[in-house]
C-alpha positions as CSV (number, residue, x, y, z in Angstrom):
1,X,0.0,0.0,0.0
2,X,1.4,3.5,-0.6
3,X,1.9,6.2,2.0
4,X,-2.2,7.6,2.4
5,X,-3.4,4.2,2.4
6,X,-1.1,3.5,4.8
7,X,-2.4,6.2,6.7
8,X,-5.7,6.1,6.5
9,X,-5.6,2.7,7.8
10,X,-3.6,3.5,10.8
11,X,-6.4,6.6,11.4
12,X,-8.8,3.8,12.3
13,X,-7.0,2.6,15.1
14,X,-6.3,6.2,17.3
15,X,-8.4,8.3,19.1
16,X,-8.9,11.7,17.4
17,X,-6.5,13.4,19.4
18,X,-3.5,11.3,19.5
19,X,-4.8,10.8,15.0
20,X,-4.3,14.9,15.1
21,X,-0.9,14.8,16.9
22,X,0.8,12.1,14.8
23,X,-0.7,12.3,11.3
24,X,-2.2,15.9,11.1
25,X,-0.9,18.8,9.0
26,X,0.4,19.9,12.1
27,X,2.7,17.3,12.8
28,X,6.3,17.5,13.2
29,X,8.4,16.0,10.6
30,X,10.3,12.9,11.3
31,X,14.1,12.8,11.8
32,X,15.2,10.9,8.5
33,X,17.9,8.7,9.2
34,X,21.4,9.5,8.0
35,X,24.2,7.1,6.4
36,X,27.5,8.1,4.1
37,X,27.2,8.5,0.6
38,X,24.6,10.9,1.1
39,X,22.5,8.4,1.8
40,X,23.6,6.2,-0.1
41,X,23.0,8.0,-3.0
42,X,19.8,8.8,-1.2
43,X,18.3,5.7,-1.5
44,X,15.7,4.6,1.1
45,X,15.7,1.1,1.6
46,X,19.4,0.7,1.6
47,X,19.9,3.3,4.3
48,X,17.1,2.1,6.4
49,X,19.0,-1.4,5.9
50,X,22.5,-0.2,7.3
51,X,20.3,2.0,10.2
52,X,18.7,-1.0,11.3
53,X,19.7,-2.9,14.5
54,X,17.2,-5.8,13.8
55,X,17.7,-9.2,12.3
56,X,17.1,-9.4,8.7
57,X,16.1,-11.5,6.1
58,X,18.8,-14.0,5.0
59,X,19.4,-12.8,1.3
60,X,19.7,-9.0,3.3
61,X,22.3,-9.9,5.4
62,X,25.2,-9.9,2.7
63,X,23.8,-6.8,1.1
64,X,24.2,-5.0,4.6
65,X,27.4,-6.1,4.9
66,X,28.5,-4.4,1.3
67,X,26.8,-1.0,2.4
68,X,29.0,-1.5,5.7
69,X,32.4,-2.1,3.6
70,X,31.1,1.1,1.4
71,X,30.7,3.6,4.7
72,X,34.2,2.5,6.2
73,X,36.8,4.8,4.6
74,X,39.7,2.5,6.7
75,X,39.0,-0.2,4.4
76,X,41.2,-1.2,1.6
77,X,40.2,0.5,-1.6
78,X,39.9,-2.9,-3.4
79,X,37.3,-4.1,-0.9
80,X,35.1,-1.2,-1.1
81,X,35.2,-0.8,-4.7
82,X,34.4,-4.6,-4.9
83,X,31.0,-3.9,-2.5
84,X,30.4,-1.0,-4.6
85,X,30.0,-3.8,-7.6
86,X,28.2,-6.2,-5.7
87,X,25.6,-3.1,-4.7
88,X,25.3,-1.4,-8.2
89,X,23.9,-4.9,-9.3
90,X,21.9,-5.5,-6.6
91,X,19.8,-2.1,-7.3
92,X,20.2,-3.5,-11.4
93,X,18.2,-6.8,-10.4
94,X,15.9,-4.7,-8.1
95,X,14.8,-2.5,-11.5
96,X,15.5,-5.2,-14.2
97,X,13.7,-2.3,-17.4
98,X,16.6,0.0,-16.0
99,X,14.5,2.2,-14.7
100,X,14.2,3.1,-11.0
101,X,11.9,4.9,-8.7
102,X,11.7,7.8,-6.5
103,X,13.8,6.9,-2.8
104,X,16.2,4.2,-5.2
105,X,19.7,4.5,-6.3
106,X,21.1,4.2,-10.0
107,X,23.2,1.1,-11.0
108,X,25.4,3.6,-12.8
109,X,25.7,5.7,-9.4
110,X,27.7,2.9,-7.6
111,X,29.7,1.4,-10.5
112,X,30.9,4.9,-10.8
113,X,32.2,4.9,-7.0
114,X,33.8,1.7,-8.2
115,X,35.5,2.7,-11.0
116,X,36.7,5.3,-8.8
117,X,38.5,3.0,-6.6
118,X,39.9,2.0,-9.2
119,X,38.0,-1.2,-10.0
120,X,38.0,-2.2,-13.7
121,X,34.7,-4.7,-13.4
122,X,33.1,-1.2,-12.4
123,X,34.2,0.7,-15.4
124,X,33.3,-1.8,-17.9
125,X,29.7,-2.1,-16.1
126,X,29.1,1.8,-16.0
127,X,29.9,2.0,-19.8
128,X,27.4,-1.4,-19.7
129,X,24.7,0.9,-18.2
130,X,25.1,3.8,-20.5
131,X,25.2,1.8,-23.0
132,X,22.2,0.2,-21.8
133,X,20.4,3.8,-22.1
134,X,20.7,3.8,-25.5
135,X,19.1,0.7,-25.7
136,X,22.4,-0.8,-27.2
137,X,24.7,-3.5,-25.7
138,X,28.0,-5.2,-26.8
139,X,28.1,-8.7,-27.8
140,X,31.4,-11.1,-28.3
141,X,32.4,-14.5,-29.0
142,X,36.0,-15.0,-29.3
143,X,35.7,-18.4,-30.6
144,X,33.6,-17.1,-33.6
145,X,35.2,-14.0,-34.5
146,X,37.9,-11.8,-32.8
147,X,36.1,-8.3,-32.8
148,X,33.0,-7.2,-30.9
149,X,29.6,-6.0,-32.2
150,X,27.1,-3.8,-31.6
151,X,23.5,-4.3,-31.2
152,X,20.6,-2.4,-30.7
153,X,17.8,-5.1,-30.1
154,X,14.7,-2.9,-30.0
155,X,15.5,-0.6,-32.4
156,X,12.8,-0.2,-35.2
157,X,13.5,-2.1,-38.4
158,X,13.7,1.6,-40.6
159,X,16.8,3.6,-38.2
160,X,20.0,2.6,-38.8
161,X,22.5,2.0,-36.1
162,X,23.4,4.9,-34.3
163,X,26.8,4.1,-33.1
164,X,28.0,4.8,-29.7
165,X,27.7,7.7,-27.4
166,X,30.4,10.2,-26.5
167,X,30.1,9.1,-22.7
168,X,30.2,5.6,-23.9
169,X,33.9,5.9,-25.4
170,X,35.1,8.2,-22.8
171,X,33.9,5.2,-20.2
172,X,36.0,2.4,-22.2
173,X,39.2,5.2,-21.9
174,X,38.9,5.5,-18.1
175,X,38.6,2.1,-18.3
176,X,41.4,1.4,-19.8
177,X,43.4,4.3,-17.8
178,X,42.6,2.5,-14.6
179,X,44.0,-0.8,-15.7
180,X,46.9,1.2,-15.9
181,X,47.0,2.1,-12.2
182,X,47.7,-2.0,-11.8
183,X,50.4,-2.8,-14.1
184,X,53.0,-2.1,-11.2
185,X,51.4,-4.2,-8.7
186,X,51.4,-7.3,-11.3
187,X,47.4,-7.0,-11.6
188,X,47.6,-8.7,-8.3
189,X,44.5,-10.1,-6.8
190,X,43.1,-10.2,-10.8
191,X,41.1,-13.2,-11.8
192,X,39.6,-14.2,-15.5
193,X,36.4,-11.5,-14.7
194,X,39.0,-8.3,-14.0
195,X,40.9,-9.5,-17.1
196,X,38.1,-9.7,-19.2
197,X,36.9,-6.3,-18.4
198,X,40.1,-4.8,-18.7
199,X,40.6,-6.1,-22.2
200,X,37.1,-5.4,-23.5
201,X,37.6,-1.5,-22.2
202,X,40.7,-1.9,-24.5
203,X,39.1,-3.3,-27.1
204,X,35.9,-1.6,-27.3
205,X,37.7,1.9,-27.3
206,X,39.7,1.1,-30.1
207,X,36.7,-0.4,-32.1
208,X,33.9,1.5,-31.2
209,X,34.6,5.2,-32.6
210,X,31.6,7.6,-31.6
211,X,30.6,10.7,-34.1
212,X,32.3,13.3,-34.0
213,X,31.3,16.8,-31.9
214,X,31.3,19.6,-34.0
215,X,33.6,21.3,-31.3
216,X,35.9,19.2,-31.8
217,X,39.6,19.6,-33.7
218,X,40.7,16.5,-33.4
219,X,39.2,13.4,-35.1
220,X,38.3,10.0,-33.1
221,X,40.6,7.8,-35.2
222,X,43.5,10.3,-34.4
223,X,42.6,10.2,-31.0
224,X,42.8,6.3,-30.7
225,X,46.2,6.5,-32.7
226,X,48.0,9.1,-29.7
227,X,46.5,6.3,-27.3
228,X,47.8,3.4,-28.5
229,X,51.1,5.3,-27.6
230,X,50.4,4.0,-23.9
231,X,47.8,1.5,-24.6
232,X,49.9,-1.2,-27.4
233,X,52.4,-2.2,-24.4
234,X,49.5,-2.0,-21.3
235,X,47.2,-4.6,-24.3
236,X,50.4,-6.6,-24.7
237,X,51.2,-7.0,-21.2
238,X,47.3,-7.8,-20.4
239,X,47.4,-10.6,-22.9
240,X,50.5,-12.3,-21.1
241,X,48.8,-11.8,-17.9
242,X,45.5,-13.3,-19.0
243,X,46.4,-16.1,-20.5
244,X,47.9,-17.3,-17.2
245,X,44.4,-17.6,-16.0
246,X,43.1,-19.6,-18.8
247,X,42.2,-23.2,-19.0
248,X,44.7,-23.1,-22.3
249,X,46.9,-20.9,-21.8
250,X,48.4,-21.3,-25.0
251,X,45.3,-21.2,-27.5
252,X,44.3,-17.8,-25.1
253,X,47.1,-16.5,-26.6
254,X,46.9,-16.8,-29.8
255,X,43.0,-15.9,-29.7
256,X,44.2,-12.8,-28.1
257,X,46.8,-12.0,-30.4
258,X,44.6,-12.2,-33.2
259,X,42.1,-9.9,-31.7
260,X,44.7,-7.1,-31.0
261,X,45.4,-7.9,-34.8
262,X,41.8,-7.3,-36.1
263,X,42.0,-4.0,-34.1
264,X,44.6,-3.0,-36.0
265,X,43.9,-4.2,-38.9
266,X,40.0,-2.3,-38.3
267,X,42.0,1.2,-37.4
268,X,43.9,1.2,-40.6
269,X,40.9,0.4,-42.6
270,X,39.1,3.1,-40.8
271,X,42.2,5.9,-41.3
272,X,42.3,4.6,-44.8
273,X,39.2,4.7,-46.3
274,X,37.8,7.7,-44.1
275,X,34.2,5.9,-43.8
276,X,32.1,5.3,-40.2
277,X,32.6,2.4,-38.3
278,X,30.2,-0.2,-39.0
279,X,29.1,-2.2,-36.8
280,X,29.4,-5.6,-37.8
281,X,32.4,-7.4,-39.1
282,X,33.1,-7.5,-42.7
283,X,31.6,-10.7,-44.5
284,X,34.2,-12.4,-46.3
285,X,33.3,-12.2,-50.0
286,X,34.2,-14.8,-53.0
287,X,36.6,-13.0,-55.7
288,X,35.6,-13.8,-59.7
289,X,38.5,-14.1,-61.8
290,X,39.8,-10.0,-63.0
291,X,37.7,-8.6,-60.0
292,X,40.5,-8.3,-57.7
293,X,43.2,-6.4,-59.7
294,X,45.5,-3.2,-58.9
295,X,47.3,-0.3,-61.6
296,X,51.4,-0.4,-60.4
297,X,52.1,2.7,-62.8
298,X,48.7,5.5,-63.2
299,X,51.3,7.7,-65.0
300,X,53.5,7.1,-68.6
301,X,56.2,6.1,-68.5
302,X,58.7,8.2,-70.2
303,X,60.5,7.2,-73.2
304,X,64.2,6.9,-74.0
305,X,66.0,8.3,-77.0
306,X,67.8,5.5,-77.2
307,X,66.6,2.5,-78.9
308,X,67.9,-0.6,-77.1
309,X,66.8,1.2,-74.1
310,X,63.5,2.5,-75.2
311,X,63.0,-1.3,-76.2
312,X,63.6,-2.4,-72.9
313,X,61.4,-0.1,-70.9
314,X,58.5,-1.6,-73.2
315,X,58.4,-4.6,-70.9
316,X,57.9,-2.4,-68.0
317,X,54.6,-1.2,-69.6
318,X,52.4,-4.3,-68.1
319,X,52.7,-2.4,-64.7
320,X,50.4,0.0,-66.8
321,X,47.6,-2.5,-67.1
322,X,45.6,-4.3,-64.2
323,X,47.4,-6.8,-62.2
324,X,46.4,-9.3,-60.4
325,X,46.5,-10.3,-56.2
326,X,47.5,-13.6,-54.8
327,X,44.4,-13.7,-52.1
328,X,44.3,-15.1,-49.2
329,X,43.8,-18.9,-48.5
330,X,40.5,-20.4,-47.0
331,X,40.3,-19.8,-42.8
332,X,40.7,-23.9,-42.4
333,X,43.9,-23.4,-44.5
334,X,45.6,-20.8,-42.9
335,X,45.0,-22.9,-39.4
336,X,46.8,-26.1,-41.4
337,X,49.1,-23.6,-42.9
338,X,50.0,-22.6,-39.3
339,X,50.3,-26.3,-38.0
340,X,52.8,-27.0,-40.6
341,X,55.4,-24.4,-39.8
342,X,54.9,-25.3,-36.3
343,X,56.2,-28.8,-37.4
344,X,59.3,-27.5,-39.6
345,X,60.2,-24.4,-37.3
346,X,59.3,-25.6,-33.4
347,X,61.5,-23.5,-31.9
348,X,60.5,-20.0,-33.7
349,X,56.9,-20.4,-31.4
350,X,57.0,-16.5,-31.4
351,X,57.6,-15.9,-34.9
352,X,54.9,-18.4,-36.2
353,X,52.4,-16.3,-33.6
354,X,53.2,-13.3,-34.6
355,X,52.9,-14.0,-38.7
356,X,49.7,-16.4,-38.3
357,X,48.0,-13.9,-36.0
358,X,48.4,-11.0,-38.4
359,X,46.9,-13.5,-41.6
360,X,44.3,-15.0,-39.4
361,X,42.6,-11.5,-38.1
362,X,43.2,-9.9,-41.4
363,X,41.1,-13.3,-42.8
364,X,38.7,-13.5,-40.3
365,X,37.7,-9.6,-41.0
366,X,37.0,-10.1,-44.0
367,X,40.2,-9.4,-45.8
368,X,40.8,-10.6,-49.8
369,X,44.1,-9.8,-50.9
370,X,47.1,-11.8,-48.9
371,X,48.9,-9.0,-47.2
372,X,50.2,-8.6,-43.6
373,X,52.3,-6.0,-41.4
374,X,56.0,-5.8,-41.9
375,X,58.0,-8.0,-39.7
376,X,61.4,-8.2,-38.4
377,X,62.6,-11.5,-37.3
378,X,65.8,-11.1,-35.0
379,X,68.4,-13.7,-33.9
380,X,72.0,-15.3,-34.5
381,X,73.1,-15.8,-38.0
382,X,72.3,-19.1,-39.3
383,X,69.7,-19.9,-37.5
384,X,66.9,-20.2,-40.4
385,X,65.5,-16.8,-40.8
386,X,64.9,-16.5,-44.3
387,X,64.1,-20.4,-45.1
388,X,61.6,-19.4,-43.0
389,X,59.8,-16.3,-44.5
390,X,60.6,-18.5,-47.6
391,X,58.7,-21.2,-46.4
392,X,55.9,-19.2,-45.7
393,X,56.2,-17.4,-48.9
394,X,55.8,-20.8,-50.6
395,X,52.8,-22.2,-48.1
396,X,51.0,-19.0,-49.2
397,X,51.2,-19.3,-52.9
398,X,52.9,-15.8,-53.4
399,X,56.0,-15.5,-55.2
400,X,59.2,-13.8,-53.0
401,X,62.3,-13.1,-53.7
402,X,65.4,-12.2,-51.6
403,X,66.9,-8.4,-51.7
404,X,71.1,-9.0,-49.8
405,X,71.3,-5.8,-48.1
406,X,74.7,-7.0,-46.2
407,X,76.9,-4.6,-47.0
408,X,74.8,-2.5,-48.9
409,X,75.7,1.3,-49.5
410,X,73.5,2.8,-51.6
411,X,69.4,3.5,-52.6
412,X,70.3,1.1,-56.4
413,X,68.7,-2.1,-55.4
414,X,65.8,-0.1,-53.7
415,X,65.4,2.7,-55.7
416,X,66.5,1.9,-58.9
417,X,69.4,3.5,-61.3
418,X,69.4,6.6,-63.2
419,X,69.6,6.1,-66.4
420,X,72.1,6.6,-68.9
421,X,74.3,4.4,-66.9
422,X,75.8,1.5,-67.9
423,X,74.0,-0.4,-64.9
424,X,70.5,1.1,-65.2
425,X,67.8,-0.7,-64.3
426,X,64.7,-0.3,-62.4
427,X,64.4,-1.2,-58.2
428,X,64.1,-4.9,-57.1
429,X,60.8,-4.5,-55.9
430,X,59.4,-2.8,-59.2
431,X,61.2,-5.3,-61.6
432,X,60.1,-8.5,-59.5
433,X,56.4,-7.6,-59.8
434,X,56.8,-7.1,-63.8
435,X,58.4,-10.5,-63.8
436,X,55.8,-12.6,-61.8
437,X,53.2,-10.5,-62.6
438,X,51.6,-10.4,-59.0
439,X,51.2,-7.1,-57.1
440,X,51.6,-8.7,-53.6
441,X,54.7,-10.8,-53.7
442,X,56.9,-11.0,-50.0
443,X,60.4,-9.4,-50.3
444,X,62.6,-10.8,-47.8
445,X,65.2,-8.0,-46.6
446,X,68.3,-10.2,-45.3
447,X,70.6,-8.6,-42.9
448,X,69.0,-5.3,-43.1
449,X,71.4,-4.2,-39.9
450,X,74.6,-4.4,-42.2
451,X,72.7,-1.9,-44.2
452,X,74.2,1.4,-44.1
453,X,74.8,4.6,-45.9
454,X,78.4,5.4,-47.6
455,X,80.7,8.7,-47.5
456,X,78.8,10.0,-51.1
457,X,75.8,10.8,-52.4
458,X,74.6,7.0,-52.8
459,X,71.7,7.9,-50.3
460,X,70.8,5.7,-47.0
461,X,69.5,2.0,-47.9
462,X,67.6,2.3,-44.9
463,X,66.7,5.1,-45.2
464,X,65.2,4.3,-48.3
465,X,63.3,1.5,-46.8
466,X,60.7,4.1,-44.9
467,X,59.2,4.9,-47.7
468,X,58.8,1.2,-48.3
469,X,57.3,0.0,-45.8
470,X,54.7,3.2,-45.1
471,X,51.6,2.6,-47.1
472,X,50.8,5.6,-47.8
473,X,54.4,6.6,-49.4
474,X,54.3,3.6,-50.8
475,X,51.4,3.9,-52.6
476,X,53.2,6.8,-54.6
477,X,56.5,5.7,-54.8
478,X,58.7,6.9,-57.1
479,X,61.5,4.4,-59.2
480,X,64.1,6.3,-60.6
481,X,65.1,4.4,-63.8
482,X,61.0,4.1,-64.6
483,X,60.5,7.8,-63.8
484,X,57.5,7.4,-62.8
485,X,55.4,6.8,-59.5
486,X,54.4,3.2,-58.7
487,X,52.2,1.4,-56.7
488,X,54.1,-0.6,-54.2
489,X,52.2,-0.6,-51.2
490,X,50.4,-3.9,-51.1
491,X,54.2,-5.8,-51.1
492,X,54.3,-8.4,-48.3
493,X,57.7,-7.5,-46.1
494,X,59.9,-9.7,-44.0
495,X,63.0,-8.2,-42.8
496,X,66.3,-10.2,-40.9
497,X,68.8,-8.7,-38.3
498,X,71.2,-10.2,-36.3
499,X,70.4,-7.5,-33.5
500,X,68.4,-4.3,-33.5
501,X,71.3,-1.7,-32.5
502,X,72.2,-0.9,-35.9
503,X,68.9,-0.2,-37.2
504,X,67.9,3.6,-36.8
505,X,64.6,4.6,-34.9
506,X,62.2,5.2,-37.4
507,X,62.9,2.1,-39.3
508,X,62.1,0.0,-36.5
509,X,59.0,1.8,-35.6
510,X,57.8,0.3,-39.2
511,X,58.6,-3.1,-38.6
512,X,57.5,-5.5,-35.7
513,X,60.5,-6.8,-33.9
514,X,60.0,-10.5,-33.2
515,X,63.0,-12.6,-31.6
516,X,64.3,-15.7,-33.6
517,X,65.9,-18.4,-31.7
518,X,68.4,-20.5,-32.5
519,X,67.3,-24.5,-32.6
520,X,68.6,-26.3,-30.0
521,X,70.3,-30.4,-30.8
522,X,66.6,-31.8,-30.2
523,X,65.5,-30.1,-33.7
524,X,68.5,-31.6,-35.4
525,X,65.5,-34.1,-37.0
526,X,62.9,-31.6,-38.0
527,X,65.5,-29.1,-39.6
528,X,67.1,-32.1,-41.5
529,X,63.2,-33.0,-43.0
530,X,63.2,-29.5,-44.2
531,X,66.0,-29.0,-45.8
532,X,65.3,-32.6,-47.7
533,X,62.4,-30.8,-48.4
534,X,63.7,-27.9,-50.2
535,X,66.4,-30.0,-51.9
536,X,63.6,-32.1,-53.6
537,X,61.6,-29.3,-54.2
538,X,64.6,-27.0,-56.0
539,X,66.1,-30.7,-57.9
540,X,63.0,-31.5,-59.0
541,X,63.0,-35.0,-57.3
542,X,59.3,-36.8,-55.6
543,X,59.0,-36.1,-52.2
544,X,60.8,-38.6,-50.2
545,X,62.9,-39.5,-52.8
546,X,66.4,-38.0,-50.1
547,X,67.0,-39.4,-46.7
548,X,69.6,-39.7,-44.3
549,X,71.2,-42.8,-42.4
550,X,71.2,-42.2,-38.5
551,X,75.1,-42.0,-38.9
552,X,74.2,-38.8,-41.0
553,X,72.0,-37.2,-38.5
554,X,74.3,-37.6,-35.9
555,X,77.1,-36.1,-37.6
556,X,74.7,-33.0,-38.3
557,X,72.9,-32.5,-35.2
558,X,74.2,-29.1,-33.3
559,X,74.4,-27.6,-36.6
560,X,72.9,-24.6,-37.5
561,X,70.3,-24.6,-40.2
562,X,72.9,-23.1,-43.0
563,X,75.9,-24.9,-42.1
564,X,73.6,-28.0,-41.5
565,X,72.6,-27.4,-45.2
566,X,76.3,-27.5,-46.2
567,X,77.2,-30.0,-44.4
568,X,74.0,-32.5,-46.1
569,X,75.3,-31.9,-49.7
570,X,78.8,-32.4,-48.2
571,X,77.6,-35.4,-46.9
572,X,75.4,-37.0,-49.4
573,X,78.8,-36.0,-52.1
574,X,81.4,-38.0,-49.9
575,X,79.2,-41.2,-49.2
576,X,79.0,-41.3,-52.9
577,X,82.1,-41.6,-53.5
578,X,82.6,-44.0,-50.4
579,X,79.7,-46.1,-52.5
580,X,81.8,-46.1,-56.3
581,X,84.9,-47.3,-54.4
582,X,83.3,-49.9,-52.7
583,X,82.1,-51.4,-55.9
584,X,85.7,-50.7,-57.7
C-alpha cells in the first residue's frame, strides 16, 4: 500500500487526538535517518538497511554487509570498490527495465564509486549501463570472430544503427586508464572477470569510434592512434597476464593475439578509407576471376632516346595494365598452414604467432588480398630466418624473392638507377612484380642491420626503406630508372637482423621486432626433414625421394640450419664416392 493508504488505515485505530498529533498537518516532521554516501546516493531502503539494528532476512544480510564495507573509509580500496559492484547490481536486479523509482539509487551511481576506486569490473559495467540507455549492448564471441559487435535489439527495423555515445567511449578510456593504475602491482589479486573487463575497455575503445562533436579539432581515429602510444604495451602486457588464467593458456594467446590484430587491422581500414565504423564485421566475399586487380604505374612512362633502351622499358609497360592479387587462403587453411610451420620451425613459437595472428585477423575480417604487417625477425646468424619467411612465402602461394642488403651502401637495389648508366635498371621491388606478374609478392630484406649509408651521395638503404614500408608513401613511390610513381604498397615485407642496435629509430618503428631463436640439438630431426624438403623441391625430385642414415644425423645434429645445409650436400657427395669405391 502506498503512504495515504497506509495512513488512513492506521487513522482507524487512534483516538482523534493522539490521529491529530501524529498524522495531522500539524505534525512535526520525522528525523530521517542519516548514512554516508549521502544516503547512499539517497536511496531509502538501503539506508534504512544499514540504520537497522534488527535481524534481517537471509538474502539481506550480505547486502548490509557491502553497504558496511562502502561507509568505512579504513577499508582497503579494493574491498570497497568490490562492494560498490556487488551493490550497483543489486539495485540493477531490483529494477530489471533499467529504470528506477523515487527513494532508489542508479546502477550507474555505484559502479561509478567503483571505478573510482579503481575497480576495472566497475568501469566496464558503467559504460554497460550507458550503453544500456541507448538501448544498445556489446556482444562477443572470441571463438567465432575476434572483434565485438554492436547491437541495438529494440530498435525499429527503418533507423540505422546509431553508433556509440560520446560518454560511452570516454567510459571504455577511463577504463582502460585504470588498468593502468595495476600494471606495477602485477594486476595482483586479478582473476579471469578483471581481465576480461580490462581487455574489452581496451578493445571496445579502439573499435567503437563515436561521431564526432562539432567542437571538436581532433578526429576520433586520431585520437585512438595518440592512445595506442600508452595502450599497445598495457594490451600486450594484459594478454600475457590473461592467459595465465586460462584453461589453455596457449590457444588464449593466440585468440588474443589475433584480436589485437583485427583492431589494428580495423583502425587502418578506418584511417584509410575515411568511412564510419560499421558495426558488424566485414563478410568475407568470393573473388571472380579479374575482380580483384590493382594499376602499379597511373602515369607514362617516359620514353628513352635510345633505342635498345626504349626497347627495354616496353616490358615495363604491363605495370600499366591491371594486375592481379595472390588472395588469401580459406580460414581452415591458414590454421593447417600454421600447424605446418609449427612442425618444420618448433623453436621459432614467437615468430609463427606473430605471422599467423596477423593473416588469421586480417582473414577472419573479411580481408581478400594476402597482405600482412612488416615484420622483423631477429636472432644469431644461421639460425633459419629467411628459409623461414621463404617457407611461408611458398605455403602461401605468393612468389618472394630475396633483396642482400649486407653490405649495402647505396638506394640502387631499392630505388632503382638513373639512367644513362651502364647499370640502369629499375628497383628490385618494381622489376620483380613485372616479372611474376603479382602485385603482392613478399620481399625478404636479409641482414638489413649491415645496411648502411656510404661517404657520397649513394643515399641511405635504410633510409630508403621508410618509404617502403609506409603505405601511404608507398602507394606513390617513385622508381628512378621508370621515372615514374608506382604502386608498391600492397608488397608483403619480412626483414632479418642479427640484432636491433644498428637499425635507426624510425625504421624500427615500421617493422614489428620478433625474436628468432636459435634451434637447439633436439631439432637436429625436424631441420634435417626440411632441408630434404627444399632439396627435392629445387632438384625436381618426388618427395621422399632423399634421406639420411642415423650416422648422417648424428654427424649434423648441433648444426645450424645453414651450415647443417652445407654440411647435407657435403655429406650425401662423400658417401657417394665411399659407394663407387666400394664397388671398384
Amino acid at each position: 500500500m502506498n503512504h495515504d493508504e497506509f495512513t488512513a488505515h492506521l487513522a482507524q485505530f487512534l483516538d482523534a487526538e493522539t490521529c491529530a498529533r501524529i498524522l495531522g498537518e500539524d505534525a512535526p516532521a520525522a528525523n530521517l535517518p542519516d548514512a554516508p554516501l549521502k544516503n547512499f546516493y539517497g536511496d531509502d531502503f538501503l539506508t534504512l538497511l544499514y540504520r537497522s539494528k534488527e535481524p534481517c532476512a537471509h538474502p539481506l544480510i550480505p547486502i548490509k554487509r557491502f553497504l558496511a564495507v562502502v561507509a568505512d573509509l579504513h577499508e582497503a580500496r579494493h574491498v570497497r570498490a568490490a562492494a560498490a559492484v556487488a551493490l550497483g547490481r543489486f539495485v540493477q536486479d531490483r529494477f530489471p527495465n533499467g529504470h528506477g523509482v523515487a527513494g532508489s539509487s542508479q546502477p550507474r551511481e555505484w559502479f561509478h564509486l567503483a571505478r573510482q576506486l579503481n575497480s576495472v569490473v566497475g568501469a566496464l559495467a558503467l559504460a554497460n549501463v550507458l550503453l544500456a540507455r541507448r538501448d544498445q549492448k556489446i556482444e562477443f564471441n572470441l571463438e567465432e570472430d575476434p572483434l565485438p559487435r554492436l547491437v541495438e535489439p529494440d530498435r525499429p527495423a527503418s533507423r540505422l544503427f546509431s553508433g556509440v555515445g560520446q560518454e560511452v567511449a570516454h567510459a571504455w578510456y577511463l577504463g582502460a586508464r585504470v588498468t593502468l593504475r595495476h600494471v606495477q602491482r602485477g594486476f595482483t589479486d586479478w582473476g579471469p572477470e578483471a581481465f576480461g573487463c580490462a581487455l574489452a575497455c581496451v578493445v571496445n575503445y579502439l573499435t567503437f569510434l563515436p561521431t564526432p562533436r562539432m567542437s571538436e579539432s581532433v578526429s576520433p581515429i586520431a585520437q585512438r592512434r595518440e592512445a595506442l602510444a600508452w595502450m599497445k604495451p598495457l594490451w600486450n602486457r594484459l594478454i600475457q597476464a590473461a592467459s595465465l588464467h586460462a584453461r589453455d593458456p596457449e590457444a588464449y594467446r593466440m585468440a588474443l593475439i589475433e584480436q589485437q590484430l583485427a583492431v589494428y587491422v580495423r583502425l587502418d581500414d578506418l584511417e584509410q578509407n575515411r568511412v564510419p565504423p560499421s558495426t558488424k564485421p566485414v563478410p568475407a566475399r568470393s573473388v571472380q576471376p579479374g575482380q580483384d586487380q590493382v594499376v602499379i604505374v597511373r602515369g607514362v612512362i617516359p620514353n628513352s632516346s635510345e633505342r635498345a633502351e626504349s626497347e627495354y622499358l616496353k616490358q615495363y609497360e604491363v605495370l600499366r595494365k591491371p594486375m592481379a592479387f595472390t588472395t588469401f587462403p580459406a580460414l581452415a587453411k591458414l590454421y593447417d598452414l600454421r600447424a605446418t610451420l609449427t612442425d618444420e620451425f618448433p623453436w621459432a613459437e614467437e615468430a609463427i604467432a606473430v605471422v599467423m595472428s596477423d593473416l588469421i585477423a586480417r582473414r577472419r575480417y573479411g580481408v581478400v588480398r594476402l597482405g600482412m604487417a612488416p615484420v622483423l625477425l631477429v636472432g644469431p646468424p644461421g639460425t633459419g630466418k629467411t628459409r623461414f619467411a621463404q617457407r611461408l612465402s611458398d605455403l602461401l602461394g605468393t612468389p618472394n624473392t630475396v633483396i642482400n642488403l649486407a653490405g649495402a651502401t647505396d638506394t640502387k637495389v631499392l630505388k632503382g638507377v638513373t639512367r644513362g648508366w651502364a647499370s640502369n635498371r629499375a628497383s628490385r621491388m618494381v622489376e620483380f612484380i613485372q616479372q611474376t606478374k603479382i602485385a603482392n609478392p613478399l620481399f625478404i630484406l636479409d641482414e638489413v642491420d649491415k645496411a648502411h649509408a656510404a661517404y657520397g651521395n649513394g643515399g641511405d638503404p635504410q633510409e630508403a626503406l621508410l618509404d617502403l614500408l609506409e603505405p601511404g608513401n608507398a602507394r606513390r613511390y617513385q622508381d628512378i630508372y621508370l621515372m615514374t610513381e608506382c604502386d608498391l604498397s600492397h608488397c608483403l615485407y619480412i626483414a632479418t637482423s642479427n640484432s636491433l642496435s644498428a637499425l635507426v629509430k624510425p625504421l624500427l618503428s615500421r617493422l614489428r621486432p620478433v625474436f628468432f631463436p636459435a634451434p637447439g640439438p633436439e631439432h637436429a630431426e625436424v631441420i634435417v626433414k626440411g632441408l630434404l624438403g627444399d632439396l627435392e623441391r629445387s632438384w625436381a625430385l618426388p618427395a621422399g625421394v632423399l634421406t639420411v642414415t642415423p650416422r648422417q644425423l648424428a654427424l649434423l645434429r648441433g648444426l645450424a640450419p645453414r651450415e647443417m645445409r652445407r654440411a647435407l650436400l657435403d655429406l650425401f657427395g662423400r658417401d657417394a664416392d665411399e659407394l663407387l669405391y666400394t664397388l671398384h
